[in-house]
N, C-alpha and C positions, 0 to 999 in steps of 0.2 A: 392578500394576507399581510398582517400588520409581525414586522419582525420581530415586534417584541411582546405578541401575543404567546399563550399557555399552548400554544399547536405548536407554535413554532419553534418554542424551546424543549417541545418532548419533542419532537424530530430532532433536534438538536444533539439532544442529551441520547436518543437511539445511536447514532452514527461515532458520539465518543464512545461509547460504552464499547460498541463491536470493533472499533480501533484500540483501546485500553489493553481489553482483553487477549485480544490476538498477539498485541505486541508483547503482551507480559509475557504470553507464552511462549510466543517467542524468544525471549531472554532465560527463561530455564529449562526451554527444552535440549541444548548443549547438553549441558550439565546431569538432566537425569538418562542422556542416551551415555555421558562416558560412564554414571553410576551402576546399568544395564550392561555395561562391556561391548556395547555395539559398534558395529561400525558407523564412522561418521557421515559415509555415504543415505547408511539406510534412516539414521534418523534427515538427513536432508529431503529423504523421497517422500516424506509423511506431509511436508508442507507440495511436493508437488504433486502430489495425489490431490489436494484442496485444490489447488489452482487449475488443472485439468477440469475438475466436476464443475467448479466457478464458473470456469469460460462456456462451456456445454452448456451450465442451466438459465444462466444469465438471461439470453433473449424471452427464456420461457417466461419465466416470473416478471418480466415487464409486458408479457402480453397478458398475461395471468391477470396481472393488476387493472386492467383495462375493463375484464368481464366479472370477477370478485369483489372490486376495489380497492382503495390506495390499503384502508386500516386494515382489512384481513387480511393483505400479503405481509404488511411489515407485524402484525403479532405471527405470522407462519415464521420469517427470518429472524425474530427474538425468539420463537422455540426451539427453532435447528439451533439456534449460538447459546441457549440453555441446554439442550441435549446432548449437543457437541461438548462445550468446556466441564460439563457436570461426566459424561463418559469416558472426557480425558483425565480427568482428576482421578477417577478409581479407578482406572486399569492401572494411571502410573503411580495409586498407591497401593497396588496390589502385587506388582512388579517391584516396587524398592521397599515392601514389607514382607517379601518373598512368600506372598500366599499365591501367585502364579509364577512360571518358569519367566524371566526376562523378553524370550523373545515372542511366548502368546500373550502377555502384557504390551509389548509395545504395537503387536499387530489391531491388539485391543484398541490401542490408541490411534492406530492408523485409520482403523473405520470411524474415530469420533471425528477425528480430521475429516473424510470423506464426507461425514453427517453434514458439517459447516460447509463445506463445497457445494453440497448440493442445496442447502437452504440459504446459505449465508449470504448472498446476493439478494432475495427477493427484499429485505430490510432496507439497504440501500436505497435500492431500485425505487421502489416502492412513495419511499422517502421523497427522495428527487419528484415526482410525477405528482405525487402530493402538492409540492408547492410548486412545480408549475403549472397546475391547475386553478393556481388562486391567487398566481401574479402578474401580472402585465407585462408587456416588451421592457419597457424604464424599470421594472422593480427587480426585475429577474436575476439580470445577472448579478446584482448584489447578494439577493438572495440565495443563490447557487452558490456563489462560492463564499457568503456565511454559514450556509452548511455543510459546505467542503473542510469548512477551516477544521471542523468539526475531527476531521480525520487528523489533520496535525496537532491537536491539542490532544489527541487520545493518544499518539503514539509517547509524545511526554509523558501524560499522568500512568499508562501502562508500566512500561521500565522502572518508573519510581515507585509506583505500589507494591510489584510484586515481591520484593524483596521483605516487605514490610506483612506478608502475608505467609512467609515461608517459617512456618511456626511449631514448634516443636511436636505437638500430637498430630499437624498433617503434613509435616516434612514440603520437598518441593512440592507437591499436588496444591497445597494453600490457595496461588493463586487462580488456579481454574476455580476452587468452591468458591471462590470470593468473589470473581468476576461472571460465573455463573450466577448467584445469589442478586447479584446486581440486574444480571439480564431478567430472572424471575419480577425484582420490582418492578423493571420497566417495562415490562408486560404488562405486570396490573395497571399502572398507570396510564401506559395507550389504552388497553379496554376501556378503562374507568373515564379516561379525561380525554383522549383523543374525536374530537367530534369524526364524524364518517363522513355527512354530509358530501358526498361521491360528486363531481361534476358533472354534467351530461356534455357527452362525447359525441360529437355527429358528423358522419361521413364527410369527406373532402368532396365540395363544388366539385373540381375537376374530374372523381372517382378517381384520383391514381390514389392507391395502398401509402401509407404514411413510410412505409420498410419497403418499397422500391423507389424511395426518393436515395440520389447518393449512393445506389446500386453498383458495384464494381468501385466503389470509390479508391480503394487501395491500393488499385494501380494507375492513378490518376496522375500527369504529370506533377500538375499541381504541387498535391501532397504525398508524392511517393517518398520526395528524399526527406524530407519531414520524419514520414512515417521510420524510414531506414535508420533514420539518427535516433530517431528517439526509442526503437527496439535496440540498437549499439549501447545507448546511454543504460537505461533499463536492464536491460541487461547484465552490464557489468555490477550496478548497485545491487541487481539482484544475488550476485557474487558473493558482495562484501558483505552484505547482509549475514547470507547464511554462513560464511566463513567465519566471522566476527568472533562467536560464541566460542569456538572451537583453540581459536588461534588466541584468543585470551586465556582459556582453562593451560593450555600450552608453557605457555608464556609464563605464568603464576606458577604452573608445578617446577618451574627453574629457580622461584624462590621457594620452595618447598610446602604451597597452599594447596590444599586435597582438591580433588574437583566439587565433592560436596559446599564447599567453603568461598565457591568462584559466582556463585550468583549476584548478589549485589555487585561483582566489579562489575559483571555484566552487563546490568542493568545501566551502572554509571558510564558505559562506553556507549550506548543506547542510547542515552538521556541526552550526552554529550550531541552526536549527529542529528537527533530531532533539533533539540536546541540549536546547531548551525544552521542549520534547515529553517526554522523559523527566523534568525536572524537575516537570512539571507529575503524571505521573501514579504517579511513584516518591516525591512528597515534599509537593506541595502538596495534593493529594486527601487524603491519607492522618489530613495534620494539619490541615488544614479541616474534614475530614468533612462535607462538600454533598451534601445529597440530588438524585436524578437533576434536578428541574424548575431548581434553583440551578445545577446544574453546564451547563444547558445556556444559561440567560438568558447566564450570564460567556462563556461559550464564543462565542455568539453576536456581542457582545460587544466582546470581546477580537480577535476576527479581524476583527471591522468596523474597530477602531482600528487594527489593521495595516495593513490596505489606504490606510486614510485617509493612515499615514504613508509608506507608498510612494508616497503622491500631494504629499506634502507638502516631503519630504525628500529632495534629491537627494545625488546620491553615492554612492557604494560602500557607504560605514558606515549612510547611510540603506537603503538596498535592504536590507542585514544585518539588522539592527535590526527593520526592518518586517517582514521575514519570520519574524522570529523572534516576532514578538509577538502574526502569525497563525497559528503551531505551538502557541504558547500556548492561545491559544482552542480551537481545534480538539482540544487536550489535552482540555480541560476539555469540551467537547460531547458525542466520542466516546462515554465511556462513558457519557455523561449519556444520551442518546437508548436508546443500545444498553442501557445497562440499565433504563432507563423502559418499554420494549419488552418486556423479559422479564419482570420484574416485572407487567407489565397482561396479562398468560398463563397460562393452565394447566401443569400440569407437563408434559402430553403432548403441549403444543405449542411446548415448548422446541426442538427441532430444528426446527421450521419458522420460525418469530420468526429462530432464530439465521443459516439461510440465507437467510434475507430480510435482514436489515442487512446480512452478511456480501455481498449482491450487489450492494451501491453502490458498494462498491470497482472491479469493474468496470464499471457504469454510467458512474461519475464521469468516470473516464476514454476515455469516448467522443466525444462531443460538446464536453464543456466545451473541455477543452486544445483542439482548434484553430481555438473560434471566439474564444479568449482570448486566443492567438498572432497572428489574422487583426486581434484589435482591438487589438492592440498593434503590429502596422503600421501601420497607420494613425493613431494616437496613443499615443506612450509612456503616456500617465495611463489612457488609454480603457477595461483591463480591469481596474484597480484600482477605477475608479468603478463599472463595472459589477458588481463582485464586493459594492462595497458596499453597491450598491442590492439587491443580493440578501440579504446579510445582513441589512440595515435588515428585509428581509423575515420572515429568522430569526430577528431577536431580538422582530419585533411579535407573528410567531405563539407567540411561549413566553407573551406577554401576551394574545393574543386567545381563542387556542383553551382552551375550558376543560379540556380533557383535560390539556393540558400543564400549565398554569395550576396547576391541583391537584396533578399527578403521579400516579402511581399510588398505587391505592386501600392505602390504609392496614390490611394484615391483623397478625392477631396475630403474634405470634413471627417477626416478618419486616424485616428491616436491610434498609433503602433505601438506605444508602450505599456506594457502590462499595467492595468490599475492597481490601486493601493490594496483592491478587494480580492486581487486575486489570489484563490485558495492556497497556503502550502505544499509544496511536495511532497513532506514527511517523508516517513517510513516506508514505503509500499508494500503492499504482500500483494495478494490477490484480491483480497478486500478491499484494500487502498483505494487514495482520491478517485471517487467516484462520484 
């Protein structure tokens, strides 16, 4: 597949769009849970109801794409992400126009979440499998994580648009119709432009199943303390993530800003840690050149002093600031783990390594975010400390465990540093770098 062919920029343009959207919503969903008077637990459980169904349907929709094909799973995972953002837009304008009670509006909204949980993966999936079908061993990984990048430029252009969509006759709902409307075009245009042209797929010489290569891989010496760091690291961003929203509207109502009136900050605290996020793996990787055990000590690091400064630093510019300096970190971790992990592997266990890291993106997002939201009820400081106690964690085991310690084993003719190609971290939800 030629990378700068018409297939490969609608796959392109697929993977922002469902990064875009997710994240914008992300940035007003705060704001219309304090408009609803909810608690801020239960608007945290609406994203992990998504990432629950995520992880559950994931493997299906890539076998799914095997017997269907690549283009009918990903127009199935642009209609779940039009169904989803178009069902979350009018319950939450049905709820903040008080034509339903607050709390059967936002349940409303909890099954559109669910909708993208269960479909929102096969688009991805789908994607990926597409063009490794149509690239060779030398083209791929370029390929792969140019359509990775895919997910860090969506989290940018999301946060930034949605404020820009939050418009008088559709209040916060805006940007779901907008990002919704988006996903309808690019639907038509996969139909319309995406050739199908399906590969032919033919059983392994050996008959072993492709899904019992890298079987039990999880608890592999190899990649276990890999795997433990980088659900520690995840983890905690997944934290600060859902915290963000909340701990800004906070923050603002001490200068006396409504919470209807806190979306655009939030978006610009958003913008802010994608943007470090990028800088870190578009520019400082590149010109550091850190081997993976370095990229993960800083990473680890780096988001412990974030946290520290959202405990340290109050106000708007501090909340910004800190969060940005645990994008930072988390930059620099990312591919630190995920490529420590590939690297300690066989070649024929690259696809399994790779959906093995690739599954803490929905992990992360189950658990963490709403017991991070529940400790920051209870004390503003309380999930910032707890995140650093957990790093304090991540950054001992890059010192304790000797796997990580050393890094992977030192083979001939082999670059242990992250390429210039390698995807951004961004934002992650459950949709994320995939």
């Amino acid at each position: 597949m030629n990378l700068r062919s018409p297939a490969f920029a609608i796959l392109f343009a697929v993977s922002l769009i469902a990064a875009a959207g997710n994240m914008g919503l992300q940035s007003v969903l705060p704001t219309i849970g304090r408009e609803f008077g909810l608690r801020d637990t239960l608007v945290a459980g609406a994203f992990a109801i998504s990432a629950l169904m995520w992880t559950f349907t994931s493997p299906y929709w890539a076998r799914l794409s095997d017997r269907l094909g690549r283009k009918r799973v990903i127009m199935i995972g642009l209609g779940g992400f039009v169904a989803s953002m178009s069902g979350f837009g009018l319950a939450a304008s049905a709820g903040l126009e008080g034509w339903l009670a607050a709390l059967v509006a936002f349940g409303l909204m909890a099954v559109a979440r669910t909708i993208y949980g269960v479909f929102g993966s096969a688009a991805p999936i789908a994607s990926q499998a597409y063009v490794a079908d149509r690239t060779g061993p030398k083209q791929r990984t370029q390929a792969m994580s140019l359509l990775a990048s895919a997910q860090g430029l969506g989290t940018v252009i999301g946060p930034t648009l949605a404020p820009v969509f939050i418009l008088p006759f559709v209040g916060l709902a805006g940007p779901m119709y907008a990002f919704a409307m988006c996903g309808v075009a690019m639907l038509v245009v996969v139909w319309l432009k995406l050739p199908s042209g399906d590969a032919v797929r033919t059983p392994s010489l050996s008959g072993r199943r492709p899904e019992d290569v890298g079987k039990g891989l999880w608890k592999d010496p190899r990649v276990r303390d890999y795997l433990l760091y980088g659900l520690l690291v995840t983890g905690a961003q997944a934290v600060n993530i859902s915290v963000l929203g909340f701990h800004i509207i906070d923050e603002l109502a001490q200068e006396g800003i409504a919470s209807g009136q806190t979306a655009s900050f939030i978006s610009i605290a958003m913008l802010a840690g994608a943007a470090a996020t990028l800088m870190v793996q578009w520019g400082l990787i590149p010109l550091l050149r850190l081997q993976s055990a370095d990229l993960m000590r800083w990473g680890a690091i780096l988001a412990l002093v974030g946290n520290l400064m959202s405990v340290a630093s109050p106000g708007y510019y501090g909340v910004v600031v800190g969060y940005a300096v645990v994008s930072m970190g988390v930059g620099f971790a990312r591919p630190g783990f995920t490529a420590g992990s590939s690297l300690s592997v066989g070649p024929d266990e690259q696809g399994a390594v790779a959906g093995l890291m690739m599954s803490l993106a929905g992990i992360s997002f189950l658990a963490p975010p709403v017991i991070g939201v529940a400790l920051y009820e209870l004390a503003e400081p309380a999930p910032f400390i707890g995140n650093s106690l957990i790093l304090a964690a991540a950054t001992a085991l890059c010192f304790i465990s000797a796997r990580l310690r050393a890094g992977p084993p030192d083979l001939p003719d082999r670059d242990e540093t992250p390429s210039p190609e390698t995807p951004p971290a961004s934002q992650p939800g459950p949709e994320g770098n995939r």
